[in-house]
C-alpha positions in Angstrom: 30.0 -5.7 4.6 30.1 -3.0 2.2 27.4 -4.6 0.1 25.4 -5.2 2.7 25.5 -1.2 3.2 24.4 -0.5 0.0 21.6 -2.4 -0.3 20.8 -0.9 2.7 20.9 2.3 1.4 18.6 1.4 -1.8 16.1 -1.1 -0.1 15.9 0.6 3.1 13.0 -2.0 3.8 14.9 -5.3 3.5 16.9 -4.0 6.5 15.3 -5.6 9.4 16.5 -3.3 12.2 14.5 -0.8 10.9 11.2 -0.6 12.0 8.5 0.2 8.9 5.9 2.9 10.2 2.7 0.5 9.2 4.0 -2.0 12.0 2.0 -1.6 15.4 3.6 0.7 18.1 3.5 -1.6 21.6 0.8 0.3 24.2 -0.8 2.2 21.7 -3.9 0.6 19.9 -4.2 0.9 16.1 -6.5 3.2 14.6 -9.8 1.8 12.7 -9.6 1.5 9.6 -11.8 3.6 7.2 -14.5 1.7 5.3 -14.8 3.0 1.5 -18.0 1.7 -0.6 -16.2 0.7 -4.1 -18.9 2.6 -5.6 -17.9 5.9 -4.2 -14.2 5.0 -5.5 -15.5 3.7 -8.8 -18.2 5.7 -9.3 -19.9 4.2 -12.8 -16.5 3.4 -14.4 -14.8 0.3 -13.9 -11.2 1.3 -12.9 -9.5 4.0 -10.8 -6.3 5.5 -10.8 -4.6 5.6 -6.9 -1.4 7.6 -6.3 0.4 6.6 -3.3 4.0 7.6 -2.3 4.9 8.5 -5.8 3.4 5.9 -8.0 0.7 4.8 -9.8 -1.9 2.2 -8.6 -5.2 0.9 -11.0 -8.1 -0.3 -8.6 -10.8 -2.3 -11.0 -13.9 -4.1 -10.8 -13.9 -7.7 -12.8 -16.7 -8.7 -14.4 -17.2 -10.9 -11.9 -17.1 -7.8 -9.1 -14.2 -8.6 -7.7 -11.5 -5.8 -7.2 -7.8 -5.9 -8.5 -5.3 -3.3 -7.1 -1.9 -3.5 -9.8 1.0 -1.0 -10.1 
């Protein structure tokens, strides 16, 4: 049991009584999402750097145009 606390406590998001704020709320509708063009995110390079909730994301275009999104 006291395991099962800890993890828990350092992967709050393996715990599935709590509910993660991207899930949908019941009786409230979703909000659109926004549409980016890559091009505006790219600009003429071929990668971009993304922060989100503390880390480090690289968005880039293939040579085949496709996009890859690694941490």
């Amino acid at each position: 049991m006291q395991i099962r606390t800890i993890l828990n406590s350092i992967m709050p998001d393996m715990n599935p009584k709590r509910k993660r704020p991207d899930q949908p709320v019941p009786g409230i509708p979703a909000p659109e999402p926004a549409v980016l063009e890559s091009r505006h995110l790219l600009g003429e390079g071929a990668e971009v750097l993304i922060r989100h909730e503390g880390r480090i994301y690289r968005l880039r275009r293939t040579r085949l145009g496709k996009l890859i999104l690694t941490a």
